[in-house]
C-alpha positions in Angstrom: 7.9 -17.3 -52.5 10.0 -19.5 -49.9 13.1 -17.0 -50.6 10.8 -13.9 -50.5 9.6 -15.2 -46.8 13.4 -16.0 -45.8 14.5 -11.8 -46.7 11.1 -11.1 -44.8 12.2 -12.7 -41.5 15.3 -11.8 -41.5 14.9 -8.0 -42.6 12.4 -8.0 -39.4 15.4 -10.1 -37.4 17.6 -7.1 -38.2 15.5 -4.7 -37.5 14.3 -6.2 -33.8 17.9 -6.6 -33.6 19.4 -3.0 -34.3 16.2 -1.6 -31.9 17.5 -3.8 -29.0 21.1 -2.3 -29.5 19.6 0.9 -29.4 17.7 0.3 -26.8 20.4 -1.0 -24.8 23.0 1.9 -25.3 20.5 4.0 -24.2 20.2 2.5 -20.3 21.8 4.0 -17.3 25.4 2.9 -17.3 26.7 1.3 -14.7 27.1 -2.3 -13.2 24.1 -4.9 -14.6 23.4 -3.2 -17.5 24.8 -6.0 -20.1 22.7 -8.4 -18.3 19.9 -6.3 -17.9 19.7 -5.7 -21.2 20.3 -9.2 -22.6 17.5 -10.7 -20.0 14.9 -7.9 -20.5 15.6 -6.7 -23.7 15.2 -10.0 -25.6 11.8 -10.0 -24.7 10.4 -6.8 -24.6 11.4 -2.9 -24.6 13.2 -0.8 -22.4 10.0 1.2 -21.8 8.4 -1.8 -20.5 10.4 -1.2 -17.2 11.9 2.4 -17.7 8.6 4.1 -17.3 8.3 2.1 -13.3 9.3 2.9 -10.3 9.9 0.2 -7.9 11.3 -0.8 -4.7 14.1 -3.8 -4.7 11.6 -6.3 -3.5 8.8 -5.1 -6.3 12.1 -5.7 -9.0 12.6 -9.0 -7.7 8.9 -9.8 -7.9 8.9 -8.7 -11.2 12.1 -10.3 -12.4 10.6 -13.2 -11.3 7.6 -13.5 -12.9 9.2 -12.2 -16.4 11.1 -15.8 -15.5 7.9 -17.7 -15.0 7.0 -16.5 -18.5 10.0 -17.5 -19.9 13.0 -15.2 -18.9 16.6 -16.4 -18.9 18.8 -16.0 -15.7 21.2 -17.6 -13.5 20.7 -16.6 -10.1 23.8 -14.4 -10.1 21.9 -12.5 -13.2 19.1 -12.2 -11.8 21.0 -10.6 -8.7 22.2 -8.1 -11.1 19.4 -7.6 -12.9 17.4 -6.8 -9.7 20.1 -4.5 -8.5 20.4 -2.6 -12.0 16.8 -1.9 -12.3 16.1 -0.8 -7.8 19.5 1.8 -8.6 18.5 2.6 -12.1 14.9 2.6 -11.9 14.0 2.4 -8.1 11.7 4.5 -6.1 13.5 7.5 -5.9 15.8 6.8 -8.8 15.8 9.6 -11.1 15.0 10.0 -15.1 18.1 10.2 -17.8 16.6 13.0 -19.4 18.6 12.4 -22.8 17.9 8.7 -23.3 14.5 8.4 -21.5 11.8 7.6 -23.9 8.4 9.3 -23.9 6.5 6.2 -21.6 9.2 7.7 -18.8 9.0 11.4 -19.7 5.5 11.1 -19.7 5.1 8.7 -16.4 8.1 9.3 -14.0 8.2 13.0 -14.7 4.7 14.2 -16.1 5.5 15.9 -19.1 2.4 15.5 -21.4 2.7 13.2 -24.6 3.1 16.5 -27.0 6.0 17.6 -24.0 7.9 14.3 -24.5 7.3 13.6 -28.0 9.2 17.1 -28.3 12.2 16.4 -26.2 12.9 13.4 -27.8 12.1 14.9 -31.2 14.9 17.3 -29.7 17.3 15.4 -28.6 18.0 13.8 -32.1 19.3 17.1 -33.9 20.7 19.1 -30.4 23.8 18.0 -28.5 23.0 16.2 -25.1 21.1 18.3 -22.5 23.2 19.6 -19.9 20.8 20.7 -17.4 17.3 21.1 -16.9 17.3 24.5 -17.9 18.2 23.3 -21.5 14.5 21.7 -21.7 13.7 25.6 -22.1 14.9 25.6 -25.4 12.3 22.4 -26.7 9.3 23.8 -27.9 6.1 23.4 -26.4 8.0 22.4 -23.4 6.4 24.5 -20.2 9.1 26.4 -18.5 7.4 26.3 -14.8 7.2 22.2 -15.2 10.8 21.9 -16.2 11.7 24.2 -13.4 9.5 21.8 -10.7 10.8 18.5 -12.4 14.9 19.6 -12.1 15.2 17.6 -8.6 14.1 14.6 -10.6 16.5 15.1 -13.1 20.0 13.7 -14.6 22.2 14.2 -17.8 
């Protein structure tokens, strides 16, 4: 039973484990992102922050807090944390159409759950996207939304 338990934990271990990597090749490049993802990622999902918007005093706030909850930083981490997520996932930052998952399709953008679930459903057997206009081949993915959505856009 005790050796049963032990493959248990550390099947799940593995498992959290190869999620987080996944997770974390899948932010933004770009300077922060190790740290970003080694702070944030150990305790919850990328959707938890990629799906928000927020302005570089709302990051801080919430950087903060995830540390008053447990979260650890130095304070030069937390610097680049805070800067990762405002350029990343700031106000006017926009979505990495072929890494976001569905919480950002679905929250940034406003593609419908059946929209994103398809685009991401996409992405896995179609080379990257290019362009917005790409999206036109997903289906179920409304053309006129796409088109309205570009300026919000990156690949």
């Amino acid at each position: 039973m005790t050796r049963a338990l032990f493959l248990l934990i550390l099947a799940a271990s593995l498992a959290v484990a190869f999620i987080d990597d996944e997770e974390a090749k899948a932010l933004p490049d770009g300077a922060g992102k190790e740290v970003t993802a080694k702070v944030c990622l150990e305790c919850h999902g990328a959707g938890h922050f990629r799906g928000q918007r927020l302005t570089q005093t709302e990051w801080s706030d919430k950087v903060y807090e995830m540390m008053d909850n447990g979260a650890k930083a130095t304070d030069d981490e937390v610097t680049a944390v805070v800067a990762y997520l405002t350029k990343n996932f700031g106000k006017e930052s926009k979505v990495w159409v072929n890494t976001a998952p569905l919480v950002e399709l679905k929250s940034v953008l406003g593609f419908s759950i059946p929209e994103g679930d398809a685009i991401v459903a996409y992405r896995k057997d179609h080379p990257p996207f290019k362009e917005w206009r790409d999206l036109l081949n997903v289906p179920g993915v409304d053309a006129k939304k796409a088109e309205s959505l570009k300026d919000k856009m990156l690949f």
